[in-house]
C-alpha positions as semicolon CSV with decimal commas, in nm:
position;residue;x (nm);y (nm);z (nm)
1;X;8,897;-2,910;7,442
2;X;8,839;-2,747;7,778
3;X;8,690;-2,358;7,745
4;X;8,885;-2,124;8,026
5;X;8,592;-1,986;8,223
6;X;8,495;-1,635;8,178
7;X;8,599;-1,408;8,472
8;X;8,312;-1,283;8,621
9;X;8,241;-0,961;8,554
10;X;8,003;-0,843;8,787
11;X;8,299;-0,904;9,047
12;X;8,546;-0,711;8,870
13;X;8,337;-0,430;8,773
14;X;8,263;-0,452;9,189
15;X;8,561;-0,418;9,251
16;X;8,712;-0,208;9,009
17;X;8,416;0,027;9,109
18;X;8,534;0,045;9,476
19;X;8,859;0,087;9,397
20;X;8,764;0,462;9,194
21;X;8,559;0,577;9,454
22;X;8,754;0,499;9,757
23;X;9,130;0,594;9,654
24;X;9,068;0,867;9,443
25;X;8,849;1,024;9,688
26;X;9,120;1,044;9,906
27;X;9,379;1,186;9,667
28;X;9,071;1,445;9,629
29;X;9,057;1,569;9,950
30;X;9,461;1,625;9,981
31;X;9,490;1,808;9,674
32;X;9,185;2,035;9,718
33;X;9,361;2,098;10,075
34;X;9,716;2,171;9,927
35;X;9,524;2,396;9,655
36;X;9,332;2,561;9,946
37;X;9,651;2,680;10,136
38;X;9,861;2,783;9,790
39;X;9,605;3,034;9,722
40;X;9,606;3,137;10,068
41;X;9,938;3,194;10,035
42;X;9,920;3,350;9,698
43;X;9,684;3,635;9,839
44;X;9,911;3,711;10,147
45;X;10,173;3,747;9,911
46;X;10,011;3,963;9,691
47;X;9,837;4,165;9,915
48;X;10,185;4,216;10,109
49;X;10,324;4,319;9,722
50;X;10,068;4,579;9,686
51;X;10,076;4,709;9,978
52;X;10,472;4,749;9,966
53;X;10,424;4,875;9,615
54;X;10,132;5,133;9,732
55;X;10,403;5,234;10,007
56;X;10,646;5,301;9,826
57;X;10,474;5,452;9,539
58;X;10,313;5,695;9,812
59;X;10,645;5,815;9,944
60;X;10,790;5,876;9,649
61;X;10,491;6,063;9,496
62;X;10,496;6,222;9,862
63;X;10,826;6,335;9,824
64;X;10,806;6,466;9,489
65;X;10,531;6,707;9,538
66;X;10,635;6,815;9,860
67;X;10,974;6,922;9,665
68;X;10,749;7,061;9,443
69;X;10,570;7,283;9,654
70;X;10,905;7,354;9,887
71;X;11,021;7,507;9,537
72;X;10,734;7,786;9,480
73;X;10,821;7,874;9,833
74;X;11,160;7,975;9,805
75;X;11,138;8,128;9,483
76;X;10,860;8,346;9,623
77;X;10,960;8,692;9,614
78;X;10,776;8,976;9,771
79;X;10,936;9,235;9,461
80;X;10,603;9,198;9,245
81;X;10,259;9,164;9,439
82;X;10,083;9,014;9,180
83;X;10,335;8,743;9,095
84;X;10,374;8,660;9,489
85;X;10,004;8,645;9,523
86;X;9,982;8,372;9,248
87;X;10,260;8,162;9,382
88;X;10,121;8,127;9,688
89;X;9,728;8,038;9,549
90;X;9,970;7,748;9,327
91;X;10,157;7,648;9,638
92;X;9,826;7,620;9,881
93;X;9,645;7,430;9,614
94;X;9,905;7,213;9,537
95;X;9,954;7,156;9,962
96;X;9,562;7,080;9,951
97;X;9,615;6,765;9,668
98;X;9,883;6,677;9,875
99;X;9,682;6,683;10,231
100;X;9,411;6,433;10,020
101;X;9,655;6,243;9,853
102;X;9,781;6,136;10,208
103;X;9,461;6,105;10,361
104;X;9,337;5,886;10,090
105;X;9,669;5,666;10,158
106;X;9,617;5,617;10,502
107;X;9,456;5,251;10,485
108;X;9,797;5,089;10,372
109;X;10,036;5,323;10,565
110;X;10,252;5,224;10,847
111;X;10,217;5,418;11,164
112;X;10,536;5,511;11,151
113;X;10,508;5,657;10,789
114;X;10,178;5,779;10,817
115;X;10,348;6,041;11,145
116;X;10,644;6,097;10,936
117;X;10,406;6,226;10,590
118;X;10,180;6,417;10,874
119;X;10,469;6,585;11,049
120;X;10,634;6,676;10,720
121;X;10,329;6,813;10,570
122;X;10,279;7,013;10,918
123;X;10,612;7,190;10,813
124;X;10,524;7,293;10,484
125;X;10,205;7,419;10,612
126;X;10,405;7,616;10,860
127;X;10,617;7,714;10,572
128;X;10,392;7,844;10,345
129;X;10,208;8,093;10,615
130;X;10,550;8,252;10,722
131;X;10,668;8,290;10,320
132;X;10,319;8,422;10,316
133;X;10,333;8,687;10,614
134;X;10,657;8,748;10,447
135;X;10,602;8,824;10,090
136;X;10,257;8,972;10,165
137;X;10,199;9,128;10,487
138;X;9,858;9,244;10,611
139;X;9,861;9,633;10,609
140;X;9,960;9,846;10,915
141;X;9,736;10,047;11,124
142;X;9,840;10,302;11,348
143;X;9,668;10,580;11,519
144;X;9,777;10,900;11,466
145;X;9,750;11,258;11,542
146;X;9,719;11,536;11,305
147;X;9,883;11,799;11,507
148;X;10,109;11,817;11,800
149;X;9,858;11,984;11,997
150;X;9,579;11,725;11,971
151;X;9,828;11,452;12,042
152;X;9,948;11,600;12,358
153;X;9,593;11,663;12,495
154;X;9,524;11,284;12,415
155;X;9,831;11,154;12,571
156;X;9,682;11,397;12,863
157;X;9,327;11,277;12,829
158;X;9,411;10,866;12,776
159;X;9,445;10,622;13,106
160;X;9,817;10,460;13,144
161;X;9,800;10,129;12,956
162;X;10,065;9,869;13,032
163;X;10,216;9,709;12,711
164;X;10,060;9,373;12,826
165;X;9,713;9,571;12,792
166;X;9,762;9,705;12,489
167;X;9,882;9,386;12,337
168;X;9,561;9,155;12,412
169;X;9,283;9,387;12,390
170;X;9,053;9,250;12,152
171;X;8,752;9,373;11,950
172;X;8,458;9,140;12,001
173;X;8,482;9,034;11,664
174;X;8,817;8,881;11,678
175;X;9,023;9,198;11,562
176;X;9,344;9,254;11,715
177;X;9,496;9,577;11,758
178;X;9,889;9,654;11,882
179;X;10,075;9,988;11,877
180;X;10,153;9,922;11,533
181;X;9,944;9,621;11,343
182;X;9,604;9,567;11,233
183;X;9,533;9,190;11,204
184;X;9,165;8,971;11,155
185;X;9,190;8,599;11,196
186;X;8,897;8,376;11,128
187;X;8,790;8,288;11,451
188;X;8,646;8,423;11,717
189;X;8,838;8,559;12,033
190;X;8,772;8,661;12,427
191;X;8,428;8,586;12,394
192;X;8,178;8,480;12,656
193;X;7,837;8,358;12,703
194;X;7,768;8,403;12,310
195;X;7,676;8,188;12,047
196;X;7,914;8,205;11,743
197;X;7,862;8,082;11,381
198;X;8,030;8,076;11,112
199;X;7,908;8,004;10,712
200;X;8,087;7,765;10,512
201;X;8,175;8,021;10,283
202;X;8,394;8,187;10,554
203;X;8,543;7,870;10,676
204;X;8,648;7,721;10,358
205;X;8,975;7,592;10,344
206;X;9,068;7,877;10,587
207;X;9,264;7,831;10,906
208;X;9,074;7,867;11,219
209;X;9,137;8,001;11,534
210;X;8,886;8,043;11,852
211;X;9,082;8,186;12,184
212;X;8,987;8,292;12,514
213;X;8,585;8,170;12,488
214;X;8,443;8,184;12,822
215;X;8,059;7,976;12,828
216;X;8,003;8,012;12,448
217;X;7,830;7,757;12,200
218;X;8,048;7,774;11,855
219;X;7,949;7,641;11,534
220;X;8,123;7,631;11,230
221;X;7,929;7,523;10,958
222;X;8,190;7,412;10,720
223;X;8,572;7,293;10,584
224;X;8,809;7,443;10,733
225;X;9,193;7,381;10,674
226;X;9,316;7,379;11,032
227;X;9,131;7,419;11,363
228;X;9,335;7,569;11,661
229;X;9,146;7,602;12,000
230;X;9,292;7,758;12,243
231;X;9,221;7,903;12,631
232;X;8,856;7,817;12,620
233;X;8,616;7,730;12,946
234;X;8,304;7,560;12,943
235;X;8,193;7,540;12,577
236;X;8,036;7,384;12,321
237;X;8,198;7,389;11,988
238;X;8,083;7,239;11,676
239;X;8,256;7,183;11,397
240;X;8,239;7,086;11,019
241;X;8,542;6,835;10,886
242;X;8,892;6,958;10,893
243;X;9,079;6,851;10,614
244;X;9,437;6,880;10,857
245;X;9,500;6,878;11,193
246;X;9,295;7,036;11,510
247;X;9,489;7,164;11,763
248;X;9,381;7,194;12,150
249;X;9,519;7,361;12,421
250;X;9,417;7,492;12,743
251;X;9,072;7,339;12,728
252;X;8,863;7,268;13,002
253;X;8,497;7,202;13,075
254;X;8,424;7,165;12,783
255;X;8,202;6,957;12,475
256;X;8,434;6,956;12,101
257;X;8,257;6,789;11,829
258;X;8,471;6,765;11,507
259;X;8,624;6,520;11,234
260;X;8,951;6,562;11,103
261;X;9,275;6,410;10,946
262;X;9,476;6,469;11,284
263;X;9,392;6,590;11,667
264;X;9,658;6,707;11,899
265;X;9,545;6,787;12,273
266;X;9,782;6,981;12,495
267;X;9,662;7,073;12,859
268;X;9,323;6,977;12,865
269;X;9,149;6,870;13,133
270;X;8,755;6,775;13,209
271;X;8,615;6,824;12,865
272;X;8,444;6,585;12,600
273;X;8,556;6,503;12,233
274;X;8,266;6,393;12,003
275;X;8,556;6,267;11,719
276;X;8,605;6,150;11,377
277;X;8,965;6,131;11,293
278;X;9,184;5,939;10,978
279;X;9,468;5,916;11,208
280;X;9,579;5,833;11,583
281;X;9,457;6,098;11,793
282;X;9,704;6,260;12,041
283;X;9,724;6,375;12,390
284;X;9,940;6,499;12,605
285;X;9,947;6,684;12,983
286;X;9,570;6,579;12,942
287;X;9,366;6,428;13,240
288;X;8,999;6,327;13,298
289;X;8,935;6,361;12,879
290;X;8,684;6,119;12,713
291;X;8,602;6,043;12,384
292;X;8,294;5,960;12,129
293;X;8,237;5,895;11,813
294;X;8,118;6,190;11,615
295;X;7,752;6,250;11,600
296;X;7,678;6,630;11,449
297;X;7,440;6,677;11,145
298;X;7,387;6,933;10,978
299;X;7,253;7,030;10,601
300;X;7,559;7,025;10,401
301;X;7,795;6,810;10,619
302;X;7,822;6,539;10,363
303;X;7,959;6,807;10,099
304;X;8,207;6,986;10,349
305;X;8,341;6,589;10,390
306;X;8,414;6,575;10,017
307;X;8,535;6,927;10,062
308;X;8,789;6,803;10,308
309;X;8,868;6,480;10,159
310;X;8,801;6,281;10,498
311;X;8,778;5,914;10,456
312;X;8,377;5,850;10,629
313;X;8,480;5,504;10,664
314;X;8,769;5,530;10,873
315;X;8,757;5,605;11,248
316;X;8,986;5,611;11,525
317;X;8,839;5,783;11,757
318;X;8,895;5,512;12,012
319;X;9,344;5,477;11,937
320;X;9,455;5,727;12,172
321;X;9,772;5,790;12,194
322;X;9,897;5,955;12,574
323;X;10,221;6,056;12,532
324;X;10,255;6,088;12,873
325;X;10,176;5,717;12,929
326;X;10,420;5,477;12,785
327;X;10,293;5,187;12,948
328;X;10,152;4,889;12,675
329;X;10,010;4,674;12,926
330;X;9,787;4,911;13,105
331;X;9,556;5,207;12,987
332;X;9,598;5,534;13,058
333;X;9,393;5,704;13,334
334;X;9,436;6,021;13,170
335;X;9,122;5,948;12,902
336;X;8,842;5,726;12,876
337;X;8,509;5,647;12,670
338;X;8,188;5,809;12,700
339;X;7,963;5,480;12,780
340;X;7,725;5,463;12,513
341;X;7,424;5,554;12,719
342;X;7,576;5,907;12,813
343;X;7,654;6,026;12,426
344;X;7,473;6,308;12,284
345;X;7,333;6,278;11,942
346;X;7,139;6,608;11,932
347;X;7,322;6,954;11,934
348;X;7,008;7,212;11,932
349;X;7,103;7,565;12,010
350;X;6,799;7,710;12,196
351;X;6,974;8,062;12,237
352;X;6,817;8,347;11,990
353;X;7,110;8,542;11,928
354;X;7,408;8,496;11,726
355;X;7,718;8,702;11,635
């Protein structure tokens, strides 16, 4: 009786050997590609989720507080001091959380929210100095004779003064006297050829306003709230972080170093901005204005940026925005960059005297 041969196995295992490495190795390298691109999907999904759910946890939060805050305003009453005077410290903390709370949500915002949030917390700001010049107003300050006699001998005695005179004259250390009102501003005012400091004590969260500075080096060592410049010539001004907005006009020949959350330039022309901003930075009837990053060191900067809640990381000091240049495809000749071999990374004040 005839025996069927054995197969051999030496073929089949060959074979059956080839077979496993060859097909499945194929199959492999689809499926780890089709795996590849679902996660890739997956994350651009998810990260588009968040960032929609971020949003629109943001502007409702936004809105809330804001609401919030609108509220303490328009209950303010000036009828009791006291009770005033502790609205308004509730409202202007609360406005400061708010400020962070936006400039910590900046990374996921759309442009077009981010201006919206920036614009509406400009209002409130606005708001809550005119309820506050309402309900508490500084105190009056008039000059006055004590008898007739003496004030018709100084009416006699005193030069003629037009109104416009009267008006603008300004102590040199920034107080401003009328006919009938006594005001001091933080700041400094008609100035020239001076150097002018400020502590951080006196800056903090305060608004900030330096006018009509003719030649003077400025530094404010500190946090302020809001930085206005405005009608200065050929200075140098220095400046700790802003947690809001700084606001230029009339600027010319001049150096600003300063980070902040937002910077608005009106009429400026010739002058250098040494810049750390969270937001687009703005100009507008600007020409021959150029822009660095920020470079300024001082002791306690580091604490005046947690102060201010500035994001460190985040800089756009390059994404101007001319809003007298609508053109996309071109740049505007209105502002440029400082090359990188012209910046100034020192800011040593060789002058002995300060005010």
């Amino acid at each position: 009786m005839d025996v069927p041969a054995a197969p051999c196995r030496g073929h089949e295992d060959s074979s059956s050997a080839g077979d496993v490495v060859r097909v499945p190795e194929r199959i492999l390298k689809r499926e780890q590609a089709r795996l590849e691109d679902a996660e890739r999907r997956k994350e651009v999904k998810e990260r588009h989720s968040v960032a929609e759910e971020n949003s629109d946890f943001f502007t409702k939060t936004f809105s809330r507080d804001r609401a919030a805050i609108d509220q303490l305003i328009d209950t303010c009453s000036g009828t009791d001091r006291a009770s005033a005077t502790r609205t308004l410290e509730e409202a202007t903390a609360k406005t400061q959380l708010l400020q962070k709370f936006l400039n910590d949500s900046m990374k996921f915002l759309a442009q077009y929210d981010l201006r919206q949030a920036q614009a509406s917390l400009q209002k409130l700001q606005t708001s809550l100095t005119e309820k506050r010049d309402e309900v508490l107003p500084k105190k009056k300050f008039a000059f006055r004779s004590r008898t007739k006699a003496k004030e018709e001998v100084a009416e006699a005695a005193a030069p003629p003064q037009s109104e416009e005179t009267v008006v603008d004259a300004v102590t040199p250390a920034g107080v401003r006297f009328d006919e009938t009102v006594y005001t001091k501003q933080c700041g400094f005012s008609h100035q020239e050829a001076a150097v002018l400091t400020k502590t951080a004590e006196e800056l903090l969260k305060q608004d900030v306003l330096l006018s009509h500075l003719t030649d003077c080096k400025v530094r404010l060592l500190g946090a302020p709230s809001t930085l206005h410049i405005k009608h200065v010539r050929g200075c140098e001004i220095l400046c700790g972080p802003v947690s809001s907005s700084v606001f230029v006009d009339h600027c010319r020949d001049s150096t600003l170093v300063v980070p902040c959350q937002q910077l608005r330039t009106h009429n400026t022309t010739a002058t250098q901005v040494y810049l750390h901003v969270t937001s687009r930075p703005i100009i507008e009837d600007c020409s021959g204005v150029s822009f660095a990053p920020f470079t300024w060191s001082y002791p306690t900067l580091d604490r005046d940026f947690e102060v201010s809640g500035l994001d460190r990381t985040r800089n756009n000091w390059t994404q101007v925005d001319d809003f007298n240049w609508l053109s996309a495809s071109t740049p505007s000749p209105n502002w440029t960059v400082v090359p990188e071999g012209d910046r100034r990374t020192t800011w040593d004040l060789n002058e002995a005297h300060e005010i």
